[in-house]
LOLUM-464030 format. One record per residue (C-alpha): residue number from 1; x, y, z. Coordinates in nm, 4 decimals, m for minus. Layout:
N
(koldren NUM; (X; Y; Z));
...
This chain:
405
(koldren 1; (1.6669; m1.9094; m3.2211));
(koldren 2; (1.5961; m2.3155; m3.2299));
(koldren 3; (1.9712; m2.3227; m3.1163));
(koldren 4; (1.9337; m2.1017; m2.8398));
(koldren 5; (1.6208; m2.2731; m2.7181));
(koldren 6; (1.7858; m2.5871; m2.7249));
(koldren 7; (2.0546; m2.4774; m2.5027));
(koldren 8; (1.8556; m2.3202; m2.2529));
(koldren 9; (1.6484; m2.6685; m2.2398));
(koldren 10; (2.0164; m2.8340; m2.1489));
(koldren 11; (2.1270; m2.6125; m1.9375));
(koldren 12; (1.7959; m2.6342; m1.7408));
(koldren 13; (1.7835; m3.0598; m1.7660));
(koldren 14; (2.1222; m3.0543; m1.6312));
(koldren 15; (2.0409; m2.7741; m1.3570));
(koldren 16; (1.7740; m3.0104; m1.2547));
(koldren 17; (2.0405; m3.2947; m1.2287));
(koldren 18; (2.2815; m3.0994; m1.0304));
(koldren 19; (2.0098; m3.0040; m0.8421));
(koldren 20; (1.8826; m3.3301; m0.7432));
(koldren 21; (2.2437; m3.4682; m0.6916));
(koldren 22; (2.2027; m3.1871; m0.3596));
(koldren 23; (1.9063; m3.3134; m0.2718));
(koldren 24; (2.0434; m3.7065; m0.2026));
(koldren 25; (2.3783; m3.5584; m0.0899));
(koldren 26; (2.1749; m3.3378; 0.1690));
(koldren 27; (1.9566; m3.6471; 0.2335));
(koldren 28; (2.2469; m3.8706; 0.3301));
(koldren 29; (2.4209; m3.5932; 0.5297));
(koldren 30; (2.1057; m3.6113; 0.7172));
(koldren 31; (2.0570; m3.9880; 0.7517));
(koldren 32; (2.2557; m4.0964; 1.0167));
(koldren 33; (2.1653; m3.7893; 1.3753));
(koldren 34; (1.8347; m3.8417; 1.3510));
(koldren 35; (1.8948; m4.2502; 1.4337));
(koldren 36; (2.1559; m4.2215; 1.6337));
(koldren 37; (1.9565; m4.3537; 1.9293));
(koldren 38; (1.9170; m4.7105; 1.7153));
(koldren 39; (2.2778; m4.7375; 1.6957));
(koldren 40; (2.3123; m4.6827; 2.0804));
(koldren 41; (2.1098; m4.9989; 2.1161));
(koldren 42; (2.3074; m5.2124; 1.8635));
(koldren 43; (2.6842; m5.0506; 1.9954));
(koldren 44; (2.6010; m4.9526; 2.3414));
(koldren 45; (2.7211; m4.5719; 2.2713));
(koldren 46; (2.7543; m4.3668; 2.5295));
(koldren 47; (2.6394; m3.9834; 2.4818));
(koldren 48; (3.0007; m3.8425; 2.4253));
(koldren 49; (3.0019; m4.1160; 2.1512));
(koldren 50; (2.6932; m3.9899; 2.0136));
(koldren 51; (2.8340; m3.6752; 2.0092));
(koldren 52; (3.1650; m3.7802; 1.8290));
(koldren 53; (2.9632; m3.9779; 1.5600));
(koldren 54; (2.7898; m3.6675; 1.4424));
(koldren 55; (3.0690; m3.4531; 1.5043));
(koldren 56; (3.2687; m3.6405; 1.2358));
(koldren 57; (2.9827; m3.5693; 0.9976));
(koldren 58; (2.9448; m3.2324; 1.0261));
(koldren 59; (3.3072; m3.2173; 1.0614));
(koldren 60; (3.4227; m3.3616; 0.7366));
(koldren 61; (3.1509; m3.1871; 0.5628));
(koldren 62; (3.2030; m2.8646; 0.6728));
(koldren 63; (3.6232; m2.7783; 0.7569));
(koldren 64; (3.6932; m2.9175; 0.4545));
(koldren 65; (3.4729; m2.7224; 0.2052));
(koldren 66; (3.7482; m2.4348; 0.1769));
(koldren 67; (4.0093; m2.6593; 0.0773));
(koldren 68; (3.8194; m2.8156; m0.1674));
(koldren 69; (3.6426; m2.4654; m0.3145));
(koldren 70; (4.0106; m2.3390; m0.3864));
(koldren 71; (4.1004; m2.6384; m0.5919));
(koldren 72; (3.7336; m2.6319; m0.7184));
(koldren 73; (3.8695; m2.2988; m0.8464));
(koldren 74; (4.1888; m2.4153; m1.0377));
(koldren 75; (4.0621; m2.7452; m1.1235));
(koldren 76; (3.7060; m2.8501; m1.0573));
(koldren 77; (3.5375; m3.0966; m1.2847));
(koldren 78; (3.1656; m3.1504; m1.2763));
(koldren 79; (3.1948; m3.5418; m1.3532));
(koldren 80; (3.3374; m3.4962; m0.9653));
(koldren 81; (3.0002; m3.4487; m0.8887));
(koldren 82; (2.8509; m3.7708; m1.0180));
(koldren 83; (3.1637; m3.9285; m0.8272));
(koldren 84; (3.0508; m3.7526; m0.4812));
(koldren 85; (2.6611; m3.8729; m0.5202));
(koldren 86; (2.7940; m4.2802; m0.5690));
(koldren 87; (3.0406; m4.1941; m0.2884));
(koldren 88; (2.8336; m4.1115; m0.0002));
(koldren 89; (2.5373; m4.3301; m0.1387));
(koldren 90; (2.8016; m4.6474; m0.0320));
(koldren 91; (2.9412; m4.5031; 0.2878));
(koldren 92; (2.6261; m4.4053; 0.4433));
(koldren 93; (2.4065; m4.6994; 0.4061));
(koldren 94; (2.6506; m4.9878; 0.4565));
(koldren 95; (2.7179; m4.7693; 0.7824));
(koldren 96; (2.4035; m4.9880; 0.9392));
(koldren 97; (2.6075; m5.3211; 0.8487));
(koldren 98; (2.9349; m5.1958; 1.0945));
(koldren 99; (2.9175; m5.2777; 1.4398));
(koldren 100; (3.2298; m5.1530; 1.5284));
(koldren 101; (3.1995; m4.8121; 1.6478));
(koldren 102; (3.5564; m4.7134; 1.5451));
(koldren 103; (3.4709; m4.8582; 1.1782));
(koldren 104; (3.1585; m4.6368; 1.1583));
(koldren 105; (3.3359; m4.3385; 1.2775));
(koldren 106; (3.6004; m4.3823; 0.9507));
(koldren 107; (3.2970; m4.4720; 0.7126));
(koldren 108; (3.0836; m4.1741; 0.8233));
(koldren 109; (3.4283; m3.9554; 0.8095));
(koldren 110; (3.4561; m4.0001; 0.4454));
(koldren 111; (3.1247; m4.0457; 0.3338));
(koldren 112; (3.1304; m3.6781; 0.5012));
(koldren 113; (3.4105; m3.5683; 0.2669));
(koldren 114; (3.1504; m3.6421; m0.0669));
(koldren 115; (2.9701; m3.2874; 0.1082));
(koldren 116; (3.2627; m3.1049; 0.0842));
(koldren 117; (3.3093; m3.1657; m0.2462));
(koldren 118; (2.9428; m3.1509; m0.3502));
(koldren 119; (2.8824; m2.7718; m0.2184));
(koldren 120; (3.1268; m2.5680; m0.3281));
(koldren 121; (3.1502; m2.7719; m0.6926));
(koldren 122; (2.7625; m2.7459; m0.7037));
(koldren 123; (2.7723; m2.3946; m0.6417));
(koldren 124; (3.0469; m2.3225; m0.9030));
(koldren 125; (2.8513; m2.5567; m1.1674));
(koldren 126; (2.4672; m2.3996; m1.0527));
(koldren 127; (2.6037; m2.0295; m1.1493));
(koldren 128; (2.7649; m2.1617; m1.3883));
(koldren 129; (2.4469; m2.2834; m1.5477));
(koldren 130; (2.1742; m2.0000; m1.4196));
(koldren 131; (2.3868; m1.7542; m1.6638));
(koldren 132; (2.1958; m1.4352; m1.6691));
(koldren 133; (1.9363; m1.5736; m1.3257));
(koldren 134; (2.2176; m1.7156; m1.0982));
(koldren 135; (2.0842; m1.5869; m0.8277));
(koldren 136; (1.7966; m1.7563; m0.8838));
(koldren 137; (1.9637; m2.0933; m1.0208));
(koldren 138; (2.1635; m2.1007; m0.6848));
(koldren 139; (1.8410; m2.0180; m0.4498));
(koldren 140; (1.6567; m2.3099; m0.6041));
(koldren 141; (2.0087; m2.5532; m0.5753));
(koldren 142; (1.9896; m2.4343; m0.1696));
(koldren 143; (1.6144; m2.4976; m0.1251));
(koldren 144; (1.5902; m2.8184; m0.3029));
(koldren 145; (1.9166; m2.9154; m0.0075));
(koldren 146; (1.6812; m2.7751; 0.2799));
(koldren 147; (1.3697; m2.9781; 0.1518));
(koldren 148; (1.6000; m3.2877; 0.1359));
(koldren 149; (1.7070; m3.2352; 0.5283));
(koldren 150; (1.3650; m3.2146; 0.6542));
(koldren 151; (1.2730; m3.5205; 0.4438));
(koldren 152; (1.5282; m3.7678; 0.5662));
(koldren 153; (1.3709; m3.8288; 0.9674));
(koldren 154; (0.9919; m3.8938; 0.7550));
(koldren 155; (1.1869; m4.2154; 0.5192));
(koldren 156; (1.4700; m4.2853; 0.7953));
(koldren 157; (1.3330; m4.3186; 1.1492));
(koldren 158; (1.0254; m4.5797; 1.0223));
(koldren 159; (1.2176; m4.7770; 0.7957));
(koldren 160; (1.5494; m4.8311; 1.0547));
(koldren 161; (1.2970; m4.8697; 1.3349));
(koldren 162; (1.1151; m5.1658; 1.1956));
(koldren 163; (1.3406; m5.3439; 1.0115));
(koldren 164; (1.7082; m5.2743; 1.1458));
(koldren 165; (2.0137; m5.0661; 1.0483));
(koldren 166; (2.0861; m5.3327; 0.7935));
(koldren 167; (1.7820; m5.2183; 0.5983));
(koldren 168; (1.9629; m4.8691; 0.5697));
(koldren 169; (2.1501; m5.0574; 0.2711));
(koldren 170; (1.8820; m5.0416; 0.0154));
(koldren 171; (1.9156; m4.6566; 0.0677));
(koldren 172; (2.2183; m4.7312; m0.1641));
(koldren 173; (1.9794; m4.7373; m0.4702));
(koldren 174; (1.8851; m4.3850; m0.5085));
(koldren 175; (2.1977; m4.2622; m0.4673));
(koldren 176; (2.2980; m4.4927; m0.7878));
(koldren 177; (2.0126; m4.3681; m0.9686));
(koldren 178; (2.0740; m4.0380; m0.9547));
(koldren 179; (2.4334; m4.0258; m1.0054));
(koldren 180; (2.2826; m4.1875; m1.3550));
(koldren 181; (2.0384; m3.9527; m1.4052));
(koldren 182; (2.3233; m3.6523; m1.4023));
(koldren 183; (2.5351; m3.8725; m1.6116));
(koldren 184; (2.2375; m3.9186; m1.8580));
(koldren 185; (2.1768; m3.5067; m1.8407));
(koldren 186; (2.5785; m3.5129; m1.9617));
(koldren 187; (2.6507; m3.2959; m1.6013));
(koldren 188; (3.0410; m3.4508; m1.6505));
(koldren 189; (3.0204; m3.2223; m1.9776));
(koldren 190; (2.9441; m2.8488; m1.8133));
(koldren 191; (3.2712; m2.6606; m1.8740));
(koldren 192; (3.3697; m2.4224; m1.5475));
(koldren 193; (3.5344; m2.0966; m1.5582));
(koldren 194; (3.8990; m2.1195; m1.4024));
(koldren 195; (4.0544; m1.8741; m1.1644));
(koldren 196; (4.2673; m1.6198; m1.3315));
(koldren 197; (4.6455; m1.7045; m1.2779));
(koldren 198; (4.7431; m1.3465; m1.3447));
(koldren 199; (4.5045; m1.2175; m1.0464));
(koldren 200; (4.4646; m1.5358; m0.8149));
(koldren 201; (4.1810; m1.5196; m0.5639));
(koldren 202; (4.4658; m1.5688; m0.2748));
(koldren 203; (4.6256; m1.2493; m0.2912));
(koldren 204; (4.2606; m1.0724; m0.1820));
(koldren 205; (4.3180; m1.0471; 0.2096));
(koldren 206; (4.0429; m0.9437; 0.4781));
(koldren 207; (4.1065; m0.5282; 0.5745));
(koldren 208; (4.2611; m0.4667; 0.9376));
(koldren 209; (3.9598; m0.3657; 1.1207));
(koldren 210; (3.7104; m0.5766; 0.9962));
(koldren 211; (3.8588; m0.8590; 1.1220));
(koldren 212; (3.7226; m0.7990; 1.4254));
(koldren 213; (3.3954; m0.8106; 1.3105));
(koldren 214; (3.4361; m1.1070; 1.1034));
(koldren 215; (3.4994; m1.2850; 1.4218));
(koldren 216; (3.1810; m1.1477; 1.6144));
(koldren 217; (2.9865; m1.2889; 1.3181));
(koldren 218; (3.1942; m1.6105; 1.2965));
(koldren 219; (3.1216; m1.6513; 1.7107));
(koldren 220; (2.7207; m1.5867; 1.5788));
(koldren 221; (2.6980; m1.8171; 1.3439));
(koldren 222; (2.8789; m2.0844; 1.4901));
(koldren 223; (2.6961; m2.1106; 1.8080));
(koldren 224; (2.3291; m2.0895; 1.5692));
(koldren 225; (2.4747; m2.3474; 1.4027));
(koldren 226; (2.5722; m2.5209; 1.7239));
(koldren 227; (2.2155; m2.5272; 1.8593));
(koldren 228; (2.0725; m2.6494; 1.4653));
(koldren 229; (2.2617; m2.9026; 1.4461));
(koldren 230; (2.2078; m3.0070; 1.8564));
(koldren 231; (1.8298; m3.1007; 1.7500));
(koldren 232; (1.9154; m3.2613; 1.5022));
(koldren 233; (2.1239; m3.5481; 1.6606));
(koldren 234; (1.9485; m3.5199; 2.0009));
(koldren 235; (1.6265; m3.4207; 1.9073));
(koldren 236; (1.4276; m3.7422; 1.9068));
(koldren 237; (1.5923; m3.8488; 2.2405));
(koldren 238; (1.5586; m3.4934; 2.3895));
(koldren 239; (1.1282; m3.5486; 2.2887));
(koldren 240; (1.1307; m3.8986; 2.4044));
(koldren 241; (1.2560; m3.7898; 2.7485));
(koldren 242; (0.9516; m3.5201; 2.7425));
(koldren 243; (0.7410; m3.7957; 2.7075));
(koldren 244; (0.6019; m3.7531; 2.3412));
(koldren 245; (0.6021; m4.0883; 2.1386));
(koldren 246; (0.9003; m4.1625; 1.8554));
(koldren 247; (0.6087; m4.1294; 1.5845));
(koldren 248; (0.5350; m3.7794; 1.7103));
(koldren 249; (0.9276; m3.6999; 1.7664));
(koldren 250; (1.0279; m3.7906; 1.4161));
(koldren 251; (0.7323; m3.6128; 1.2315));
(koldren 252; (0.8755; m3.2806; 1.4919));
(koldren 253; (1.2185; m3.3366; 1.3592));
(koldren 254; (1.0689; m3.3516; 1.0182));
(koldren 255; (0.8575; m2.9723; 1.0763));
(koldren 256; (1.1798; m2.8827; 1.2414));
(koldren 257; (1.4162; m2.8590; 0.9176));
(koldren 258; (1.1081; m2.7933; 0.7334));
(koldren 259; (1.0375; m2.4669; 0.9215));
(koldren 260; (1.3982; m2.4207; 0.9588));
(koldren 261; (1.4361; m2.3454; 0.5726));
(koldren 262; (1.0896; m2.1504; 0.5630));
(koldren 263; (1.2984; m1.9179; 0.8566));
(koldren 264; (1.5782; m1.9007; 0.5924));
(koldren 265; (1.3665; m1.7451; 0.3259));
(koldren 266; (1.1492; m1.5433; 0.5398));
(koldren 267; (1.4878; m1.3906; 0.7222));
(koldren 268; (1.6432; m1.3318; 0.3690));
(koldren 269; (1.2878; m1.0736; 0.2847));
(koldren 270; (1.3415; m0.8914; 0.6408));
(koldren 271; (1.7021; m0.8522; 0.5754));
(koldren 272; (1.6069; m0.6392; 0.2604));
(koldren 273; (1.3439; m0.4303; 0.5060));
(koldren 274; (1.5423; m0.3876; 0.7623));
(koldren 275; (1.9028; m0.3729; 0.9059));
(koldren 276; (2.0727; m0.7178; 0.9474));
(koldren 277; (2.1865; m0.6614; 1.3023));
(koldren 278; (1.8006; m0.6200; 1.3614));
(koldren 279; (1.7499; m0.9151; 1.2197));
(koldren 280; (1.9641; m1.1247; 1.4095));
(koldren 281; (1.8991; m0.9938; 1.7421));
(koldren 282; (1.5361; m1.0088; 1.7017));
(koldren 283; (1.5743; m1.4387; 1.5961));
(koldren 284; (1.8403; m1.4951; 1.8165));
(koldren 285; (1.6185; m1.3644; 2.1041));
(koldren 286; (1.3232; m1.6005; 2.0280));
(koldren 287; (1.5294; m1.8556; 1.9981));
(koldren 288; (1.6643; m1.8479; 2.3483));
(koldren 289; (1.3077; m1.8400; 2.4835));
(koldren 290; (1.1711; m2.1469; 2.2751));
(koldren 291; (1.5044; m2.3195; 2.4362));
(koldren 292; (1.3583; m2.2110; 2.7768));
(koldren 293; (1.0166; m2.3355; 2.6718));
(koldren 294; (1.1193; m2.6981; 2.4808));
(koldren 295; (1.3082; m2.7603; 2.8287));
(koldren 296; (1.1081; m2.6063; 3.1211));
(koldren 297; (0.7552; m2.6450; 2.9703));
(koldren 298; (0.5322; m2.9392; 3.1219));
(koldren 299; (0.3425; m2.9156; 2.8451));
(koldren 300; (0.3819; m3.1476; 2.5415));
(koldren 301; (0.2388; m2.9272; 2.2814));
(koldren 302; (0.4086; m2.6384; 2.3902));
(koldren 303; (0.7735; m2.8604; 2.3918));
(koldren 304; (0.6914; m2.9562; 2.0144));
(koldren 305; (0.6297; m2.6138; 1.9127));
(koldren 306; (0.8953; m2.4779; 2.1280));
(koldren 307; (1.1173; m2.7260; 1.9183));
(koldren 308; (1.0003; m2.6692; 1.5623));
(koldren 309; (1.0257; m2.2930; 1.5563));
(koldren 310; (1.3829; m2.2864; 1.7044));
(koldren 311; (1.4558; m2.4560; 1.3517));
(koldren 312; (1.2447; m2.1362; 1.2131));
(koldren 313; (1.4444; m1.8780; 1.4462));
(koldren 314; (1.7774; m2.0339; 1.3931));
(koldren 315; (1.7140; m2.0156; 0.9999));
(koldren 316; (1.5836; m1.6860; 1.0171));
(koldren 317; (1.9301; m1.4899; 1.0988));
(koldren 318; (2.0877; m1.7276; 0.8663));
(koldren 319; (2.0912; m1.4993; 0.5497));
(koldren 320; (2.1457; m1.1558; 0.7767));
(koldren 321; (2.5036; m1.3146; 0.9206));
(koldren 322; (2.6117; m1.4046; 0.5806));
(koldren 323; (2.4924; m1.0622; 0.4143));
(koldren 324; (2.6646; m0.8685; 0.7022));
(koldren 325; (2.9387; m1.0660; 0.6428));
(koldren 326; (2.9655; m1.0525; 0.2863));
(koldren 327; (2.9083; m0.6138; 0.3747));
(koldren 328; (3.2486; m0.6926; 0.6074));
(koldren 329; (3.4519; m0.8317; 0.3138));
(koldren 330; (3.2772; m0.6875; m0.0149));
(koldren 331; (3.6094; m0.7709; m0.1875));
(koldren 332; (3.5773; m1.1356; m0.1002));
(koldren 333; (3.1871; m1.2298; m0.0788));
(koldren 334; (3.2610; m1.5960; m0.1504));
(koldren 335; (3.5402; m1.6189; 0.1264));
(koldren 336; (3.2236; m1.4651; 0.3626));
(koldren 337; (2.9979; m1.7160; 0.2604));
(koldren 338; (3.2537; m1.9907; 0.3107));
(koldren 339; (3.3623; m1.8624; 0.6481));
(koldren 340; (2.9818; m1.8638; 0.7678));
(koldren 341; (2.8507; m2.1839; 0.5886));
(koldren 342; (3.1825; m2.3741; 0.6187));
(koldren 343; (3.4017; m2.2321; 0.8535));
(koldren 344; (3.1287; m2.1994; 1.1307));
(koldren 345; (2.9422; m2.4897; 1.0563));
(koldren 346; (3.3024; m2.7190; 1.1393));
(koldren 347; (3.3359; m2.5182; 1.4812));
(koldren 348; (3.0229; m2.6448; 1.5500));
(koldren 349; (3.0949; m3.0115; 1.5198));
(koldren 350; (3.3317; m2.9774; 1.7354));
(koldren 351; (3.0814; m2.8241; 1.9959));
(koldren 352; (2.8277; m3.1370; 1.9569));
(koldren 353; (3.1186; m3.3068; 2.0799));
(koldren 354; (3.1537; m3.0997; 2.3531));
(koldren 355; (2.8094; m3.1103; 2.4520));
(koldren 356; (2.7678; m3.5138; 2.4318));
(koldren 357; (3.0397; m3.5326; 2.6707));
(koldren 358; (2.9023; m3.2924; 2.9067));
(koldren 359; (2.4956; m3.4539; 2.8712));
(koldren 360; (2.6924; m3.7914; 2.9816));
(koldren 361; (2.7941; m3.6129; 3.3140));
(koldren 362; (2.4651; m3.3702; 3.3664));
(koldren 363; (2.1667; m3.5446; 3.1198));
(koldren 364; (2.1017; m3.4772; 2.7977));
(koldren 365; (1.7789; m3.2386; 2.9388));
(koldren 366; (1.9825; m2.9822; 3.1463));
(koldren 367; (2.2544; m2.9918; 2.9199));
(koldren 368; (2.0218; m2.8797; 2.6322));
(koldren 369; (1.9154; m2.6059; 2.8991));
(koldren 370; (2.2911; m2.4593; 2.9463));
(koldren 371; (2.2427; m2.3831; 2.5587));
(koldren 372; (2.0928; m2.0641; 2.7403));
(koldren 373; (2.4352; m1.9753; 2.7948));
(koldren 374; (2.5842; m1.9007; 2.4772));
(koldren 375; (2.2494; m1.8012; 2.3383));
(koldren 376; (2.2927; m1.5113; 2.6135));
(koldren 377; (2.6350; m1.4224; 2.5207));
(koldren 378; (2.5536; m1.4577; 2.1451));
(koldren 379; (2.2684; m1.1510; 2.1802));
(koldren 380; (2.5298; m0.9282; 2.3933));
(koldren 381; (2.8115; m0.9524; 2.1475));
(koldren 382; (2.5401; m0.8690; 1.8651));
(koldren 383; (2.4606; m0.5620; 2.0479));
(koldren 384; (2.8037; m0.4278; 1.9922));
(koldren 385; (2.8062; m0.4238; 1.6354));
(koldren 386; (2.7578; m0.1118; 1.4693));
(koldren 387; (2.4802; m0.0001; 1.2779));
(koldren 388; (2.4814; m0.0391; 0.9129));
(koldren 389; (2.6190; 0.3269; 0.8082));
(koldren 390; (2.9173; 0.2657; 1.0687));
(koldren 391; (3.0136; m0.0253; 0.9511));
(koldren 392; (3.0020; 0.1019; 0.6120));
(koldren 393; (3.2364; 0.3695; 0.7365));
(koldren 394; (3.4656; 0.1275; 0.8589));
(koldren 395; (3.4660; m0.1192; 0.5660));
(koldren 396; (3.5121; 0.2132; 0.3231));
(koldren 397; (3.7835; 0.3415; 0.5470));
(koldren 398; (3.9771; 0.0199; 0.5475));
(koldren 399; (3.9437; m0.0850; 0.2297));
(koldren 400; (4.0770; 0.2298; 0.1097));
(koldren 401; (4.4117; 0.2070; 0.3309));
(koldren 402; (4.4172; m0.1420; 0.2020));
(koldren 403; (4.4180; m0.0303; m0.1403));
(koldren 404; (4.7116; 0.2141; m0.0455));
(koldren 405; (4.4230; 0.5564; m0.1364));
């Protein structure tokens, strides 16, 4: 009994390690967009460089996260983790001491690479851990990564603003400190399970038909992902240019990825209520008309809450495209969730890109109203998916031709 007790009290001290080694990983992922606009005044950088710089980010963090979850698989090691937290702590805050842009695009590109390793290890190590409550365990390890985002423009925009991107060194120190905290709660000693070599996760593949569908929700995703991630970096500058002051713009940004996880959980309790394709179309909707509102609206309080509940809208489908996905691909619900976290999240880098380089031709204002667009397209190709019992025909049906029944 004493034993067992004792073991649940590790298990939850180093959960609570792991836990908080998201949290600063999530914090530095976050602690470079929202400033971007003080390194255009210290580098000169242009829009499409803007664009590039948080590309990288989300880049690195995101397209590599399946490469790294397979050898996660056959050889993770949760000291890795420990290694990740000291890893991005350096890259991102002596990122304020480059001023060479080409130098701060390599430095954010592996500091990036730390958050590829983090999630999927973190994952593996958080089940690992919650043991009979992993769903649980791994809804706590997301929300405490969600809290971290919407914290980072409250401790980042004040601190680089007054004193200079050289003070974003000293962000160095909690970094260290945790990474010694979950070497303290003996993280480096959580033994993962390994993949099977006599039934390797490879050999699963993805049924004929549903392809197709995993592509619609891929297309989904990656443009909701598109437009997150859009505020994020261009937020700020996109307020500014409405005319509301940085203090007010940062503390938006802030509500912004605070409402955006609060969308998360409240989308995750419809998606139980109601069909997922519901859910999607209904968010993805109001999120095109806040985008209508934050850019055609002359009114300032209208902008700001146009702009914080896009962050709630966005997050609100966010658990109905990975369930429906997941419902696609039953056989491989991690390769789903990878796809739609990971997968999506790298197209999407590449569209901030995209978009810097066309807000240097049109302004960063109309450009953010073209968003429209894809929004548009993004409800019409949602209409086409079948309802819940037909796509449960066609998973069944292909699954069992799969199987050779």
């Amino acid at each position: 009994m004493g034993r067992n007790v004792k073991r649940l009290s590790d298990d939850f001290i180093k959960l609570l390690a792991v836990s908080s080694g998201h949290f600063i990983n999530d914090f530095y992922m976050n602690l470079i967009p929202p400033i971007l606009f003080i390194f255009v005044d210290e580098l000169s950088l242009t829009l499409s460089q803007q664009g590039l710089l948080a590309s990288v980010i989300v880049i690195g963090g995101s397209f590599a996260q399946p490469a790294v979850g397979y050898l996660v698989d056959k050889k993770g090691k949760p000291w890795l983790l420990i290694v990740s937290v000291l890893w991005i702590a350096v890259w991102m805050s002596i990122s304020g001491l480059i001023n060479n842009y080409y130098a701060l695009i390599l430095a954010l590109t592996l500091a990036s690479l730390a958050s590829a390793l983090y999630h999927p290890l973190g994952t593996a190590t958080t089940v690992k851990l919650g043991k009979g409550s992993q769903g649980k365990s791994l809804s706590a390890f997301m929300t405490v990564g969600g809290l971290a985002a919407s914290a980072t423009p409250l401790v980042a925009l004040p601190i680089a603003r007054n004193y200079g991107l050289g003070s974003l060194i000293y962000f160095m120190f909690p970094g260290i400190i945790i990474a010694g905290l979950m070497y303290l709660a003996k993280v480096q000693n959580i033994t993962l399970k390994k993949e099977n070599p006599m039934n390797p996760i490879t050999d699963v593949k993805i049924p004929g038909k549903c392809i197709k569908w995993v592509s619609v929700m891929i297309f989904i995703s990656t443009n909701q992902e598109l437009i997150r991630k859009l505020l994020i970096t261009f937020g700020v500058q996109i307020l500014l240019l409405k005319q509301i002051s940085l203090t007010v713009s940062g503390i938006a940004l802030s509500a912004y990825l605070f409402f955006n996880m609060a969308g998360t959980v409240v989308g995750g309790y419809l998606s139980d209520a109601i069909d997922n394709k519901k859910v999607i179309l209904m968010f993805n909707l109001l999120t095109g008309l806040f985008i209508a509102l934050l850019v055609l609206s002359p009114s300032t309080s209208l902008v700001i809450l146009a702009f914080v509940m896009i962050g709630f809208t966005i997050g609100g489908s966010s658990t109905a495209n990975i369930i429906l996905t997941q419902e696609l691909i039953p056989q491989r619900v991690n390769m789903a969730t990878g796809l739609i976290m990971g997968f999506a999240s790298g197209l999407a880098g590449l569209g901030i890109l995209l978009f810097g380089t066309v807000a240097e031709h049109l302004g960063l204002l109309i450009t953010t109203g073209l968003l429209l667009a894809p929004m548009i397209l993004v409800n019409i190709v949602t209409l086409t998916i079948p309802n819940k019992q037909a796509l449960a025909d066609i998973v069944s049906k292909d699954t069992s031709v799969f199987n050779g029944k």
